[in-house]
N, C-alpha and C positions, 0 to 999 in steps of 0.2 A: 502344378503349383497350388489348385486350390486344395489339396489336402495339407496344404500347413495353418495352421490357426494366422489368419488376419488381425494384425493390432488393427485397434479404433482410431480414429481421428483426434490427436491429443486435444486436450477442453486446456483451457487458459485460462488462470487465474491472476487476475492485476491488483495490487496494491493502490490508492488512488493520490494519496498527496505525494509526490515527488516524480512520479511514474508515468501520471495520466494528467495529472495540473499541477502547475509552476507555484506549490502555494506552501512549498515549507518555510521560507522565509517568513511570511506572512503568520503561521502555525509558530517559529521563532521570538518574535518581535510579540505574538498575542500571551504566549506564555511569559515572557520578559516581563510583559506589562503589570501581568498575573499576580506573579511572584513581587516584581516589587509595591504592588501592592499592600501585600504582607507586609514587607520590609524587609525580603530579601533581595539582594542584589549579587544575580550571577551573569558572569558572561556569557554572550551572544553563543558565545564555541560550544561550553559546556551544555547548555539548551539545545543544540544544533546536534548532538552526537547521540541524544536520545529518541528525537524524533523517527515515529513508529512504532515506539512500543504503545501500549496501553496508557492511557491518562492519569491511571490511578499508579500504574508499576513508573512512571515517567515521574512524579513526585517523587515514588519513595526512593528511586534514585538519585535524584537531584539532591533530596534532605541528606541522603546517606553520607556523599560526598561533602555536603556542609554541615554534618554532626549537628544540624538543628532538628526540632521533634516539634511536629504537629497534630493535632489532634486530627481525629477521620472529618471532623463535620469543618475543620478547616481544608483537608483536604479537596474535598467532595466541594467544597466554594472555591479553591482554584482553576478547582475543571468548569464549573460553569461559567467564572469570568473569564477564563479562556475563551470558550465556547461563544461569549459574546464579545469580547474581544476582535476573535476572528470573524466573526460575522461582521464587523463594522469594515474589516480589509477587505470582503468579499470583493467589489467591485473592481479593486485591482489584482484578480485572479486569473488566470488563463487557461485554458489548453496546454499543455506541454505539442513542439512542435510533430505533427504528424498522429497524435492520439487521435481524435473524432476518426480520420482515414483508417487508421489500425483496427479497431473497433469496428467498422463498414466493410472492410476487407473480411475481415475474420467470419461477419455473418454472411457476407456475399457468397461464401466459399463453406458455408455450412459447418464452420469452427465453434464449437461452445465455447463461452468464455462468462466468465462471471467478473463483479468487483469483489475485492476484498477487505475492508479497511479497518485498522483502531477507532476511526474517527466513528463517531455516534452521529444519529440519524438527520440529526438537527444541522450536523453543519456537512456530513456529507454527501446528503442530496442536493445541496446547493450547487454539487458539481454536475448534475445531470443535465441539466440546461444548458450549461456550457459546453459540456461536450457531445452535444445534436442526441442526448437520449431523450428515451419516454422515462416516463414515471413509473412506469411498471420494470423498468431494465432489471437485468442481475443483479443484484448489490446487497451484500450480507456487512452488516455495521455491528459495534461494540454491543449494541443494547441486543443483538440476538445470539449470543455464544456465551458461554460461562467467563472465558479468557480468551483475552487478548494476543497478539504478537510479542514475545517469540514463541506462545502459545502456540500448537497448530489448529485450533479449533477455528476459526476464520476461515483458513483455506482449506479443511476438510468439509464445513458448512457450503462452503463456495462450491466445490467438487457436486456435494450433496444436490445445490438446487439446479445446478445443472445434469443432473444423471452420470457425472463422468467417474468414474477411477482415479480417486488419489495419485494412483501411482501412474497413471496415463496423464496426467497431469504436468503443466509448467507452469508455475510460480515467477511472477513478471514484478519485481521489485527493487528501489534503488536505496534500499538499506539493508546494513548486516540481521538486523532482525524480522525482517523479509524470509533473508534465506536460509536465516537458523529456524523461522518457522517451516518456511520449505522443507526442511531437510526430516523435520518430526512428523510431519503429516506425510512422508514418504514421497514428494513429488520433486519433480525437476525447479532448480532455479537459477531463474534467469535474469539479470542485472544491467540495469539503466544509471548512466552514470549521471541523469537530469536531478538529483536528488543533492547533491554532495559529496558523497562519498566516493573513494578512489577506486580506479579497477580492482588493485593490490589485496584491498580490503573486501571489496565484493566476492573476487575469487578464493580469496583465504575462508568465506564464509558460505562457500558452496557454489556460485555460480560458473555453468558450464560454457554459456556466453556472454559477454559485455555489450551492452548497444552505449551510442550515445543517450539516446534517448527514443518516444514512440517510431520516431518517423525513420532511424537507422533500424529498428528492430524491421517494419515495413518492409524496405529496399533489402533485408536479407532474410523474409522470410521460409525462404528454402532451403537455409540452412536448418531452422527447427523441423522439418520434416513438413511444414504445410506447402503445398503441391495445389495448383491448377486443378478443377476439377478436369476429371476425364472427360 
């Protein structure tokens, strides 16, 4: 047996707002706020369906659907009062159940895993604290890739700092532009329904397993092939 080529230990790449912390709503309600700012007023829904993409492709979508045009230097002020926005809901942010364990488990057992996220530096590392990291942890944000999600450049960076294989790779996300980034950067993906989004649509958009969330991915991690060390 050992003369057949040994796969690696797949590396894990995680998405962080819906996936690893309970914070879309809060991402929701800060963009809501955003916009009507400006003096637009859209519903909760249509904000909630874009959540993960890129900040800047999250706009031009939003504008698209309401045939309204903004200039870039208007754009580029929704993302930062977003940004501060959300920084004021910080406090009522979470853990998603069983994330910090998932994460502990995964190094215990010598699993790579990296973060992934659209979200920019400033409001994504506010997640580290909560979920029992250091400040050195994996984590590839907006401001270090050209593009965003459904870009694959996130989760190929992510791959990058942790040494793993793209393609030995799972993609851990509970949006369709998770797994449509998943799918360009050639790795496995895999879908948390802690996010919003329906199984239906998770698996129509590439995912090979559904969990509820961190703590169902957990309790079935031998279905993805991570194994007890020897």
């Amino acid at each position: 047996m050992d003369d057949f080529p040994q796969v690696p230990t797949p590396a894990f790449l995680f998405d962080l707002d819906g996936t690893l912390i309970d914070s879309v709503y809060q991402h929701v309600i800060a963009w809501r706020q955003a916009l009507s700012g400006m003096g637009i007023d859209l519903s909760v829904w249509r904000i909630h369906r874009r959540i993960g993409m890129s900040g800047g492709l999250f706009v031009s979508a939003l504008l698209r659907e309401t045939g309204l045009k903004l200039t870039q230097e208007q754009i580029d002020e929704l993302q930062t009062v977003h940004a501060d926005n959300y920084a004021e809901q910080i406090d009522s942010v979470r853990p998603l159940p069983g994330a910090p364990e998932l994460l502990a488990e995964l190094t215990a057992r010598g699993v790579p895993w990296a973060i992934a996220t659209s979200g920019y530096a400033r409001t994504a590392r506010l997640a580290l604290d909560m979920l029992g990291l250091p400040g050195d942890a994996p984590m590839v944000t907006r401001d270090l890739v050209r593009r965003a999600k459904p870009d694959p450049d996130l989760f190929l960076a992510g791959a990058a700092l942790v040494g793993a294989d793209p393609r030995h790779a799972m993609v851990v996300g509970d949006s369709v532009w998770d797994l449509l980034a998943a799918r360009r950067a050639g790795a496995l993906g895999i879908g948390l329904l802690s996010g919003g989004y329906g199984r239906d649509e998770l698996e129509r958009a590439g995912a090979f397993r559904v969990y509820a969330d961190p703590a169902d991915m957990l309790d079935r991690l031998d279905e993805l092939g991570v194994r007890q060390s020897d």
